[in-house]
C-alpha positions in Angstrom: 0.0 0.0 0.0 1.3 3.5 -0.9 1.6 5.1 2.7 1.6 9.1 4.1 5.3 8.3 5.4 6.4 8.0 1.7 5.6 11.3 0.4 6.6 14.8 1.4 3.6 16.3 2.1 5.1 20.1 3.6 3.1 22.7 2.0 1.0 20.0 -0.1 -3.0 20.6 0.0 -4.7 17.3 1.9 -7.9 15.4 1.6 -8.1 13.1 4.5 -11.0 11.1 4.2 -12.1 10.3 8.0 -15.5 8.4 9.3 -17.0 11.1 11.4 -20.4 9.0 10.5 -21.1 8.6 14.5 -23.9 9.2 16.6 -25.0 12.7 17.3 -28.1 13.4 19.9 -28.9 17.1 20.4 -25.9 18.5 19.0 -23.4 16.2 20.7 -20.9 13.6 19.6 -22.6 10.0 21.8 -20.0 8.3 20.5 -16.1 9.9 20.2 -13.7 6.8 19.2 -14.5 6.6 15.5 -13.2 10.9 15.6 -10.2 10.3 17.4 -9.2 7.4 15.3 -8.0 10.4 13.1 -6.1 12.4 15.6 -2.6 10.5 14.9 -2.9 10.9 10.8 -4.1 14.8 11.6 -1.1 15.4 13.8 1.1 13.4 11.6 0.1 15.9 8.6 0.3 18.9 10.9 3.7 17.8 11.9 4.9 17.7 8.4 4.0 21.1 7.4 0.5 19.8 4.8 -2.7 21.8 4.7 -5.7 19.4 5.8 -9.2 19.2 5.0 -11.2 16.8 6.3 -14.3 15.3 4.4 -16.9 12.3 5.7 -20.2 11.3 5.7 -23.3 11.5 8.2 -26.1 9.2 8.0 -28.0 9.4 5.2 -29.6 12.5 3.9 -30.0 10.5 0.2 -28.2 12.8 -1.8 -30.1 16.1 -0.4 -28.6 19.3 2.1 -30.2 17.7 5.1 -29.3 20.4 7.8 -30.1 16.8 9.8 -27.3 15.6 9.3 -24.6 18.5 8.8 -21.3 18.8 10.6 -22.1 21.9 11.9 -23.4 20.9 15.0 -20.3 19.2 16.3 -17.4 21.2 15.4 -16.6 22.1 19.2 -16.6 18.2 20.0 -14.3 17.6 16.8 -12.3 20.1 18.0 -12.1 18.8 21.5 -11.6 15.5 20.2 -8.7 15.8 17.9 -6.9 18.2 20.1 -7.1 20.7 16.9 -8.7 24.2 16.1 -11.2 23.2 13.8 -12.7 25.6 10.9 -15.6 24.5 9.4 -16.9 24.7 5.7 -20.2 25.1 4.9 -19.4 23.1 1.7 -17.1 20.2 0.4 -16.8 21.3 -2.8 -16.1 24.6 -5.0 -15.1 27.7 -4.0 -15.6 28.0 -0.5 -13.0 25.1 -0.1 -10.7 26.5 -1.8 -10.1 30.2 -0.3 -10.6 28.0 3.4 -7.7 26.0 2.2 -5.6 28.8 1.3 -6.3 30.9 4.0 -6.0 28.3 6.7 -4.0 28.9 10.2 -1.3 27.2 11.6 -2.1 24.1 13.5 -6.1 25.0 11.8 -7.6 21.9 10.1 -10.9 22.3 7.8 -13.9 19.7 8.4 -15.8 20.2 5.1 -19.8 19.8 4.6 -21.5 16.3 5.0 -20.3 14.7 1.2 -23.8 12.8 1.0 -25.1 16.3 0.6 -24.4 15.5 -2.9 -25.6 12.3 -4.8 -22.6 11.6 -6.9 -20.9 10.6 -3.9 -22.7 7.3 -3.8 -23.1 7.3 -7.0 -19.3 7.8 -7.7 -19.9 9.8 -10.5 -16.5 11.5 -12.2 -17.5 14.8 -12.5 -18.2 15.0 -8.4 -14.8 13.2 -7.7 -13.0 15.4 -9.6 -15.4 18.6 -8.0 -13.7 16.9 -4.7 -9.9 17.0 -5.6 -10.0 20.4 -7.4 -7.3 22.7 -5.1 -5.8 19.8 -3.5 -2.5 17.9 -4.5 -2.6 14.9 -2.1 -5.7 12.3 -1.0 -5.4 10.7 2.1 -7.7 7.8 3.2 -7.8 7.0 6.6 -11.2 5.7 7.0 -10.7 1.8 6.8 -15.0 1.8 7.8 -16.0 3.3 4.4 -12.9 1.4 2.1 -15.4 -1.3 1.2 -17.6 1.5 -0.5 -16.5 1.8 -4.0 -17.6 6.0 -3.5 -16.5 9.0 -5.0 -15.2 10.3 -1.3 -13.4 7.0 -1.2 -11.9 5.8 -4.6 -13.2 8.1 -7.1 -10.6 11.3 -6.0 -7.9 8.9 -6.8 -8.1 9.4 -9.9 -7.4 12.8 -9.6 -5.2 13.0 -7.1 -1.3 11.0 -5.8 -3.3 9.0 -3.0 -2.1 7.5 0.0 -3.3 5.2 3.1 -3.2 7.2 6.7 -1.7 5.8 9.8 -4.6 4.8 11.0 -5.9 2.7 7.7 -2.6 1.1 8.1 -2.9 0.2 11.4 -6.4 -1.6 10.8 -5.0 -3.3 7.8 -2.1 -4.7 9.6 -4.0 -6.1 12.5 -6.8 -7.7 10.1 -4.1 -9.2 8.0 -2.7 -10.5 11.8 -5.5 -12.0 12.9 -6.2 -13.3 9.5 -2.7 -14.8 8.8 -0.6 -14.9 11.9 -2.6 -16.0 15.1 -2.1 -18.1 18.1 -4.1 -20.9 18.7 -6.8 -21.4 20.1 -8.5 -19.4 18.3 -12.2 -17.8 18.8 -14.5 -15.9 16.9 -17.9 -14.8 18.7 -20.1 -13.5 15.9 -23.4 -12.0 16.9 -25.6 -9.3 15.4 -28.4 -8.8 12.8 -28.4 -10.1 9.2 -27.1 -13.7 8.2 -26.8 -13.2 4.7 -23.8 -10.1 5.9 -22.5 -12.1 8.7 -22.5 -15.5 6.8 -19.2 -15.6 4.9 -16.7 -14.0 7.9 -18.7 -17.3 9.6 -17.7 -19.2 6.9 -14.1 -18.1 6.3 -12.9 -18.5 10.6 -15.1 -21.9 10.8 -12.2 -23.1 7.9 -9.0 -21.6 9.8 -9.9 -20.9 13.5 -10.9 -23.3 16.3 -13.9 -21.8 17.2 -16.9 -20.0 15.7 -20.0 -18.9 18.9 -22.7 -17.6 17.1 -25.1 -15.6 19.1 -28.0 -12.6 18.6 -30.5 -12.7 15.6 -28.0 -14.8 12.9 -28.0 -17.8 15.4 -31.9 -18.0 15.4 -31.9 -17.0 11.6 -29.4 -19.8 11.2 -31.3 -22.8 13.1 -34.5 -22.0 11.2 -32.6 -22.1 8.2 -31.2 -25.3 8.9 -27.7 -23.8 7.4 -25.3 -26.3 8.0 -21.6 -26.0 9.8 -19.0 -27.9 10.8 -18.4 -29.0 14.4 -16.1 -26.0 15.1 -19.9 -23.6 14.5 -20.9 -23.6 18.3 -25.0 -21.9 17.9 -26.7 -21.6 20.8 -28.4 -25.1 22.6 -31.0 -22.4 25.0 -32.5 -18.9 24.8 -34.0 -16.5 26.8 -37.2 -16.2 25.7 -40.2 -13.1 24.9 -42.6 -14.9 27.5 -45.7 -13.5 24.9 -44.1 -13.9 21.3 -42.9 -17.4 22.8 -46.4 -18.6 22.5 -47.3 -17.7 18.9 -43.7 -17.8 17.3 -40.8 -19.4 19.0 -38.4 -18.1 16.6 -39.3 -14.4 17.3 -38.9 -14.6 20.8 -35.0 -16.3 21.1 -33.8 -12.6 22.4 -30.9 -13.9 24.0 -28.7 -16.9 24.6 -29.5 -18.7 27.6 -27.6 -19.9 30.4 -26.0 -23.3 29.2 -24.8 -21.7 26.2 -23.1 -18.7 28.3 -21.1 -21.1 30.3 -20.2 -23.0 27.1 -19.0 -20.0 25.4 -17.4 -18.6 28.3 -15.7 -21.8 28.7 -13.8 -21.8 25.2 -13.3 -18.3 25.7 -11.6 -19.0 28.8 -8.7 -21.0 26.6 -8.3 -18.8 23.8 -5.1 -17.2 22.8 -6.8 -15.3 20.2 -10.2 -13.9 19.6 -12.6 -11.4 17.4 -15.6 -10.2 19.1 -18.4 -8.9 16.0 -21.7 -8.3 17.9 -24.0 -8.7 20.4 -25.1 -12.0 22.1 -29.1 -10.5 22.3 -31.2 -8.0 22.0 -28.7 -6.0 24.6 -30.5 -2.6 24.4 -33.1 -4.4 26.9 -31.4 -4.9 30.1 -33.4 -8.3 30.6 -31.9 -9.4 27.6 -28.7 -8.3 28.5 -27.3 -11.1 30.5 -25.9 -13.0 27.5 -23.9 -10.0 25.5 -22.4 -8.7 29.3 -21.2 -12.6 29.8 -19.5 -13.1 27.2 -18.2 -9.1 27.2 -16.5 -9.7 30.5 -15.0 -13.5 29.6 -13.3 -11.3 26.9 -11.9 -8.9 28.7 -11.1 -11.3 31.8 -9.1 -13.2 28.9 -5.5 -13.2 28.4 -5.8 -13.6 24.6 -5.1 -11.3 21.9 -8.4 -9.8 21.0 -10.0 -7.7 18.7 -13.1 -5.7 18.4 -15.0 -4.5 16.3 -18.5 -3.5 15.0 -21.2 -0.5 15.9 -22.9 -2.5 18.8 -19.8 -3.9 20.0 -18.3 -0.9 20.4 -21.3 1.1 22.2 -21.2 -1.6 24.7 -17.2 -1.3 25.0 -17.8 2.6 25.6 -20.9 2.0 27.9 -18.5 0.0 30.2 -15.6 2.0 29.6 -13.5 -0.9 28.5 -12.3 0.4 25.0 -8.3 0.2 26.8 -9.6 -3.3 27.6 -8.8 -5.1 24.2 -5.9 -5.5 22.4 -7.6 -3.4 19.1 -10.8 -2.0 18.5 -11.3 -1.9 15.0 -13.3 1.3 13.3 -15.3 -0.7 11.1 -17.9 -3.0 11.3 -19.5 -3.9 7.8 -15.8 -3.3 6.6 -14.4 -5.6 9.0 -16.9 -8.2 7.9 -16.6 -7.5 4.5 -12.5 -7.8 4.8 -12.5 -10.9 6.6 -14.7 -12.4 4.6 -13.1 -12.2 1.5 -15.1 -9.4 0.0 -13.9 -6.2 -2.0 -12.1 -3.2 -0.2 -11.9 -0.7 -3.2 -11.0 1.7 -0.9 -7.6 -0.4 0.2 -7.1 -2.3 -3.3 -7.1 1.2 -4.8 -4.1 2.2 -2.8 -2.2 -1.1 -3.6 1.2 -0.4 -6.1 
């Protein structure tokens, strides 16, 4: 991969592309690991002497200025976050940019405009990509949660512009390809979650190389009633905690955790491991009472001595609820990328950066 520490980059115009795509409630950051994943590659740019503007996406205004979901809100928590002054742009592209860029402080950073404002980011189209590199001479991607998207923010710049992989997309990168290529065994995945079809081949891919596969949350019940078939190393759940009403009219509907006989099995392997990955939720954990399962196995984890890595939206709410993210070895910024990577899917976002 072509990497920031390979190019001069003093006095050199930067687009870092971050994932700033967290959770905002009344004009707050809920959620501030994702934003200070970029602090090292800002500082590292800073450092060098290169002028940086930062561009993301939030939610999902479809392509349409959604003051919903604009930046604006949550410059002072950016700014708190990363440790830098922050001047926000009302745009990511044209003018506006520009004269920001060229008129920007020391030690000042520029968060540009939500880039889903616009539907050729999704979309990917040319004319938008090039619209995005226009006054800049270097891209940066350091947002290893949106390098599966094959996006105009994401692969389309490089087109236009000498791009590069921050420190942080390294960092992610290396510790996939360890856990991936170079791990101690035992070894134990705990995949839980939403949506089998997603989750499906990263199940497939550890159940051929690792010891260990638990399956929890809504792709174990999805996976019984499917009847999909495993290998003995696939561990799904033997009891649930049941909805005591849905239980009576649809038995699949009401598994909303993983009972107690299957904690103590799964907390049993984990107990041996020497490595594991942790993708999801044991249960439907936003209810306490169906909590038990997810906090369980959470604390087996982080009670282990293993190597262990995390990653995943849910996962990592319920790291920060228990203030544990210093607790694993790595936390990993992406969830459907992480999936997507292990798995064996596409990561235009990395491959594009490959010599």
């Amino acid at each position: 991969m072509k990497r920031i520490q390979d190019v001069d980059v003093e006095n050199k115009k930067v687009l870092l592309r971050v994932d700033f795509n967290v959770a905002v409630e009344d004009g707050k950051v809920k959620e501030s690991f994702k934003i200070a994943a970029a602090k090292e590659t800002v500082e590292y740019l800073l450092g060098k002497g290169a002028r940086v503007a930062m561009i993301s996406h939030l939610g999902r205004p479809e392509g349409k200025r959604n003051m919903e979901f604009s930046f604006s809100p949550i410059v002072d928590d950016v700014e708190s976050i990363l440790g830098v002054k922050i001047k926000f742009v009302s745009d990511c592209i044209g003018e506006e940019v520009k004269n920001s860029l060229n008129n920007l402080e020391e030690n000042e950073v520029l968060l540009l405009e939500n880039v889903r404002f616009y539907e050729g980011d999704e979309k990917n189209e040319e004319k938008f990509s090039n619209q995005l590199a226009e006054g800049f001479d270097i891209f940066v991607n350091d947002s290893f949660s949106a390098s599966h998207r094959d996006h105009a923010s994401v692969t389309g710049v490089m087109k236009f512009l000498d791009s590069y992989a921050g420190l942080r997309l390294q960092k992610e990168v290396e510790e996939m390809s360890k856990i991936k290529n170079s791990f101690e065994k035992p070894a134990v995945a705990i995949i839980g979650g939403a949506k089998i079809e997603t989750k499906l081949p990263v199940i497939k891919f550890f159940e051929q190389i690792y010891d260990y596969v638990l399956v929890g949350g809504k792709i174990a019940n999805e996976a019984i009633d499917q009847k999909i078939e495993f290998s003995e190393k696939v561990i799904l759940p033997v009891d649930f905690i049941d909805d005591p009403v849905k239980s009576l009219r649809d038995h699949g509907a009401s598994r909303l955790d993983i009972g107690l006989e299957t904690t103590e099995k799964f907390k049993d392997i984990i107990s041996s491991a020497k490595t594991i990955v942790w993708n999801g939720p044991m249960g439907k954990f936003e209810e306490e009472k169906y909590a038990g399962g997810t906090n369980e196995i959470f604390k087996a984890i982080i009670g282990s001595s293993a190597y262990t890595l995390v990653g995943g939206g849910e996962t990592l709410e319920i790291l920060e609820r228990n203030n544990a993210m210093d607790k694993v070895d790595f936390v990993s910024t992406g969830g459907g990328a992480m999936l997507e990577y292990l798995g064996g899917g596409k990561m235009p976002g990395i491959e594009s950066l490959n010599h």
